[in-house]
VMD Tcl script that draws the C-alpha trace (Angstrom):
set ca {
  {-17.01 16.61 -26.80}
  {-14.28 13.92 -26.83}
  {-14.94 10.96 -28.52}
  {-15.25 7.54 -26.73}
  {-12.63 5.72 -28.63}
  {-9.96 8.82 -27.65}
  {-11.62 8.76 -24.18}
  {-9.81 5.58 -23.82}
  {-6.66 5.98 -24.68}
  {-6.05 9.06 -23.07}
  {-7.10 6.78 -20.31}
  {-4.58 4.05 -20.53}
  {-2.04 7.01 -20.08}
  {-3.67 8.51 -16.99}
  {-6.07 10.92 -18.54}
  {-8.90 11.16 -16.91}
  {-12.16 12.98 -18.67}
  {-13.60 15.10 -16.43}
  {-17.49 15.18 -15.86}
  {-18.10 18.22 -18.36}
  {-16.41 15.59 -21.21}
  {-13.88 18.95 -22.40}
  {-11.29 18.71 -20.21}
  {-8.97 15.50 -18.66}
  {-7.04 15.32 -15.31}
  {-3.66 13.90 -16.05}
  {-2.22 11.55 -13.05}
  {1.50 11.68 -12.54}
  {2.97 9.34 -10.79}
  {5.37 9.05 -7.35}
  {7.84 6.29 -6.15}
  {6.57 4.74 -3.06}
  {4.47 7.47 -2.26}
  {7.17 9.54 -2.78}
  {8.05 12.76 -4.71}
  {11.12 14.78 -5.22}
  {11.06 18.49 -5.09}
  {11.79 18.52 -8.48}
  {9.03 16.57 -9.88}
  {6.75 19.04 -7.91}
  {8.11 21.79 -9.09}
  {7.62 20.58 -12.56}
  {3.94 19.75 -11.71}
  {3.57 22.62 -10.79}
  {4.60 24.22 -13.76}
  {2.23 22.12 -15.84}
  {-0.35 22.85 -13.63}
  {-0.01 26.84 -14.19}
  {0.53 26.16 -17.88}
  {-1.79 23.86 -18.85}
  {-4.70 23.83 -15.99}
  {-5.76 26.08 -13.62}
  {-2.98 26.13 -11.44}
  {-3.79 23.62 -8.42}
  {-3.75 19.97 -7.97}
  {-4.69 17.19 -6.08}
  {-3.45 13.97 -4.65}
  {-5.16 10.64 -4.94}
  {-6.19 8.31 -2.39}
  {-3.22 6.22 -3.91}
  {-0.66 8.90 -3.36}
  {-0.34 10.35 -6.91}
  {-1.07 13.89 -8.11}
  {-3.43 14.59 -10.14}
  {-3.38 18.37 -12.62}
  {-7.23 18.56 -14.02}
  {-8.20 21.08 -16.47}
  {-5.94 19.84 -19.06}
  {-7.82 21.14 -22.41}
  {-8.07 18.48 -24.74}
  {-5.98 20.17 -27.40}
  {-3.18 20.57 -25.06}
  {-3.07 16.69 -24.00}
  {-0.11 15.99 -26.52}
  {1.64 19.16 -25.42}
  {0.98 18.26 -21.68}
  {2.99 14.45 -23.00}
  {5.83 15.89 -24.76}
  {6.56 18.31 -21.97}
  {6.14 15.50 -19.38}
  {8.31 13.29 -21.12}
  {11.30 16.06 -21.55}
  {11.11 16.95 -17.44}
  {10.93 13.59 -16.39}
  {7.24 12.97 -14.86}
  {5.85 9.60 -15.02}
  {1.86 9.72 -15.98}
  {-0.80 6.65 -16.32}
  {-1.82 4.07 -13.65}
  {-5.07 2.89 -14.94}
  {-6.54 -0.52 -16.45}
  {-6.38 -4.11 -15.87}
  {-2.60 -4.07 -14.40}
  {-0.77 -3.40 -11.22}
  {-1.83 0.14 -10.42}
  {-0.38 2.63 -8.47}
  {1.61 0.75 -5.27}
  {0.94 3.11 -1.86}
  {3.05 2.71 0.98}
  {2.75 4.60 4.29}
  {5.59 6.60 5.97}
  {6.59 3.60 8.01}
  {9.76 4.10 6.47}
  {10.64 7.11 9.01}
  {7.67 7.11 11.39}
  {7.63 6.66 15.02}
  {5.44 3.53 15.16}
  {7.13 1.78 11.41}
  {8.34 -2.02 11.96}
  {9.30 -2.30 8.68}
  {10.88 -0.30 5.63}
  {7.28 0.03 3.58}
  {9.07 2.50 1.35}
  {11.76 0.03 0.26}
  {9.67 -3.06 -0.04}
  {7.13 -0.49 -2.13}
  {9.87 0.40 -4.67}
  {11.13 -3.56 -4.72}
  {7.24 -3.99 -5.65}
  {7.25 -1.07 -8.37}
  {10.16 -2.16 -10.06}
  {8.75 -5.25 -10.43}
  {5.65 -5.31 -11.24}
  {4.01 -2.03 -11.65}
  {2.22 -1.40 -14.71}
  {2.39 -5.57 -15.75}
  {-1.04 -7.00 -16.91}
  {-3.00 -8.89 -14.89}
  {-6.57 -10.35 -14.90}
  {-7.91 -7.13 -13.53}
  {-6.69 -4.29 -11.66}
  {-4.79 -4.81 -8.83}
  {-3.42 -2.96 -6.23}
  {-0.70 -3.39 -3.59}
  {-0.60 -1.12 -0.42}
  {1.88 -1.49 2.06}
  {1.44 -0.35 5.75}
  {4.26 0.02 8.84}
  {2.25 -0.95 11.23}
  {-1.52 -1.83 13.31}
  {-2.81 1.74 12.57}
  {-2.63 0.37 8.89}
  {-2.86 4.40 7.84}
  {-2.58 3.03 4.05}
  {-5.12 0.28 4.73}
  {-3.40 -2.97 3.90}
  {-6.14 -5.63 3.96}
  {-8.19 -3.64 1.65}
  {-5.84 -4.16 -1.54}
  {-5.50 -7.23 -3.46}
  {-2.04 -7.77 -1.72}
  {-1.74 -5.96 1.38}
  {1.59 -5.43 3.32}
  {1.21 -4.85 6.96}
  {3.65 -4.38 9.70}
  {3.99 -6.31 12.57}
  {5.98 -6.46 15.99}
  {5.23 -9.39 18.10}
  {7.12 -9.07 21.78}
  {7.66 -11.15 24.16}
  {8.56 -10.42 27.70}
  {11.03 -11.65 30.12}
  {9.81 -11.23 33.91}
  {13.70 -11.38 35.02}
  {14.61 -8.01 33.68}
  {11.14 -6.28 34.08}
  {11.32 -3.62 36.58}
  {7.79 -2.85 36.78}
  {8.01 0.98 35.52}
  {4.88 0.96 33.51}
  {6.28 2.28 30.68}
  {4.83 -0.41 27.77}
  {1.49 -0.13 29.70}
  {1.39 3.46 29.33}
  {1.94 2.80 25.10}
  {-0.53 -0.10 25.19}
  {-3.64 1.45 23.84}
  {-5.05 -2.14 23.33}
  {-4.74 -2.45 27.53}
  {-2.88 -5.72 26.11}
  {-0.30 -5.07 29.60}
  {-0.78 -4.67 33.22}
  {1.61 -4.40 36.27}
  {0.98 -6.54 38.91}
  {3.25 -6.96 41.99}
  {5.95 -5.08 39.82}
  {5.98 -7.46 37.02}
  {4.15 -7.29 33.80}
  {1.05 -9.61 33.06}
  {0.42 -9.96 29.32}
  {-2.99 -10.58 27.75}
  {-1.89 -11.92 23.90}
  {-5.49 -11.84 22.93}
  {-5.62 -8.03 23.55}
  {-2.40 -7.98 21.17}
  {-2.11 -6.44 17.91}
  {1.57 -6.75 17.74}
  {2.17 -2.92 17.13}
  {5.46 -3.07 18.85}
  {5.38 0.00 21.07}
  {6.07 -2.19 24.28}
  {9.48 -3.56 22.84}
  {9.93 0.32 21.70}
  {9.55 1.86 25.13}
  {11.39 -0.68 27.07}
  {14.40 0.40 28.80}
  {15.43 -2.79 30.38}
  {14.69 -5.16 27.37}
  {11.57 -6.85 29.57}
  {10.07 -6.85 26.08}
  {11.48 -7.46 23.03}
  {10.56 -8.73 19.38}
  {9.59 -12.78 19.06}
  {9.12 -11.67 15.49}
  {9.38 -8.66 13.46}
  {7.89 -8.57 9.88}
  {4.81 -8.17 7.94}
  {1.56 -9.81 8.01}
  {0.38 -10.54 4.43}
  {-3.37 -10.31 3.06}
  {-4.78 -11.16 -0.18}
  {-8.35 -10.90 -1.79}
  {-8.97 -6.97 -0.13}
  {-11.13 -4.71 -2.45}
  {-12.50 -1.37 -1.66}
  {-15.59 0.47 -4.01}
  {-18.62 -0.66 -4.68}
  {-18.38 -4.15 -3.16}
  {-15.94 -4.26 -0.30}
  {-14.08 -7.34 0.88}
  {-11.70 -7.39 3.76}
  {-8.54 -9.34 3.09}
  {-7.48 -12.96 4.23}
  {-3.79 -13.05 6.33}
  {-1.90 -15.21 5.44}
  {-1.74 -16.66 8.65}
  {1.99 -15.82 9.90}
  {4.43 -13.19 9.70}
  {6.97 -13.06 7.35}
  {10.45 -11.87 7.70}
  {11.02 -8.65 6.06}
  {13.13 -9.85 3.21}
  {10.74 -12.72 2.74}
  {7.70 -10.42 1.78}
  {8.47 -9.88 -2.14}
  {9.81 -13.20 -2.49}
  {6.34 -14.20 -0.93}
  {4.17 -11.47 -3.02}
  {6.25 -13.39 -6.22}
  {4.10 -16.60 -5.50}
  {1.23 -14.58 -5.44}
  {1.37 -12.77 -8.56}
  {2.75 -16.13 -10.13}
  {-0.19 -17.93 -8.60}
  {-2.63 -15.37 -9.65}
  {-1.55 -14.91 -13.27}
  {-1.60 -18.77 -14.20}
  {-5.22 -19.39 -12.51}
  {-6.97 -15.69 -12.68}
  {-9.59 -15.33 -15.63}
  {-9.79 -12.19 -17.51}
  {-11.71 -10.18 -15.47}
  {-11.16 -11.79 -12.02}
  {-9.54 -9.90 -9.00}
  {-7.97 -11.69 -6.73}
  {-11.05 -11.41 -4.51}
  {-12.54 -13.13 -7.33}
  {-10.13 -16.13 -8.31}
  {-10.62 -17.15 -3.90}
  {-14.20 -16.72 -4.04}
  {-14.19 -19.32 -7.12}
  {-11.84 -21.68 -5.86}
  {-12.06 -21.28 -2.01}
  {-10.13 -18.69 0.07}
  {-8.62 -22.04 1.68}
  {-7.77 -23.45 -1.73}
  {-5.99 -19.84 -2.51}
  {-4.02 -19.55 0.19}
  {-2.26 -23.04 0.87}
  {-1.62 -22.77 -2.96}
  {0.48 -19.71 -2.50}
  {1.89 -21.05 0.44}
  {3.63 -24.28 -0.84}
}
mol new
graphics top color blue
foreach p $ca { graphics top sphere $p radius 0.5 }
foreach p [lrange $ca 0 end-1] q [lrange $ca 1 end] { graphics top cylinder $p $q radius 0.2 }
display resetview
């Protein structure tokens, strides 16, 4: 049985004890959601030395080896630390930032890997009041679930359409699966409530009848996922895309000076007022 007191330490360095209290799952860590084939193969190899040979990924886009015997945990460090893998992400600090592949996929409207590695470099690992997480998505189908993080990231296209050079070919109505767009008498009729500012219109255009009014991110604070669930305040505008760590800055600055131990984000706006929170961050 492992003792409580080396339960939590091996904790603070991604250790996990595993429900028969023998064994721990170590967490290693990716960039961005990221990992090179190296670092996999080098999982890997811990995973046949030192566990049972499999793994898993976390909901955060880490890898986790379990079945690391205690005895072996200093082994498991000191080979770790000589192939290069990166293991921890737990406690009251900046855990584990997840981006999507918005980066490279179809439907992305902004770099989430970039901005995600901006993030890491900056903060991940700091203290904080409590845990906090960062997740940044590419776009509406928020795949990484932006406004359910204490600072969520979330892509955003908003179009607008000029009449003059729309032919009436159907083509963004076709991609609208909000039925946002409809043709009538060849020209397109827009419905902004229907929007969610995915961006697929101004993609499939071929006569630039829609294009971006704005292209960024959307920013929420105050998300939490668990036991008591709280879906994220916007920020109320969309920022450029090299505005959104300057912006995320005045959050964590923000948060650190007023946050008590203990206090998400969630937390710190439901004690002085989401309203409060927000213009504060905002000046």
């Amino acid at each position: 049985m492992v003792n409580a007191k080396r339960q939590k330490e091996l904790k603070a360095l991604g250790f996990l004890l595993q429900n028969d209290h023998e064994h721990f799952a170590v967490r290693f860590l990716g960039r961005a959601g990221n990992f090179t084939a190296e670092e996999l193969k080098n999982i890997n190899y811990i995973a046949e030395k030192y566990g049972r040979g499999y793994c898993g990924m976390t909901t955060r886009l880490q890898i986790e080896v379990p079945w690391i015997k205690d005895e072996d945990v200093e082994n498991v460090i000191e080979e770790a630390k000589k192939i290069g893998l990166r293991h921890g992400g737990t406690g009251q600090k900046i855990r584990p930032l997840v981006a999507c592949k918005g980066t490279v996929c179809l439907h992305g409207n902004i770099d989430t890997q970039e901005i995600c590695r901006q993030l890491e470099d900056k903060y991940f690992g700091t203290d904080t009041p409590h845990k906090c997480k960062i997740g940044i998505v590419g776009c509406a189908n928020n795949c990484a679930k932006a406004n359910i993080n204490d600072i969520g990231v979330l892509g955003r296209t908003v179009p607008k359409f000029d009449l003059d050079k729309c032919v009436g070919c159907g083509l963004c109505v076709k991609g609208c699966r909000q039925k946002a767009l409809e043709v009538v008498d060849r020209k397109i009729v827009y419905n902004k409530d229907l929007c969610v500012s995915c961006g697929e219109c101004v993609r499939l255009c071929r006569t630039k009848g829609a294009v971006a009014k704005e292209k960024g991110a959307e920013i929420f604070v105050g998300g939490r996922f668990g036991r008591a669930m709280r879906i994220g305040d916007s920020l109320g505008k969309i920022f450029k895309e090299e505005e959104v760590v300057p912006m995320i800055d005045k959050i964590m600055d923000y948060y650190k000076e007023v946050g008590i131990k203990g206090e998400r984000i969630s937390h710190v706006m439901d004690r002085i007022g989401k309203d409060e929170f927000i213009k504060a961050v905002l000046e």
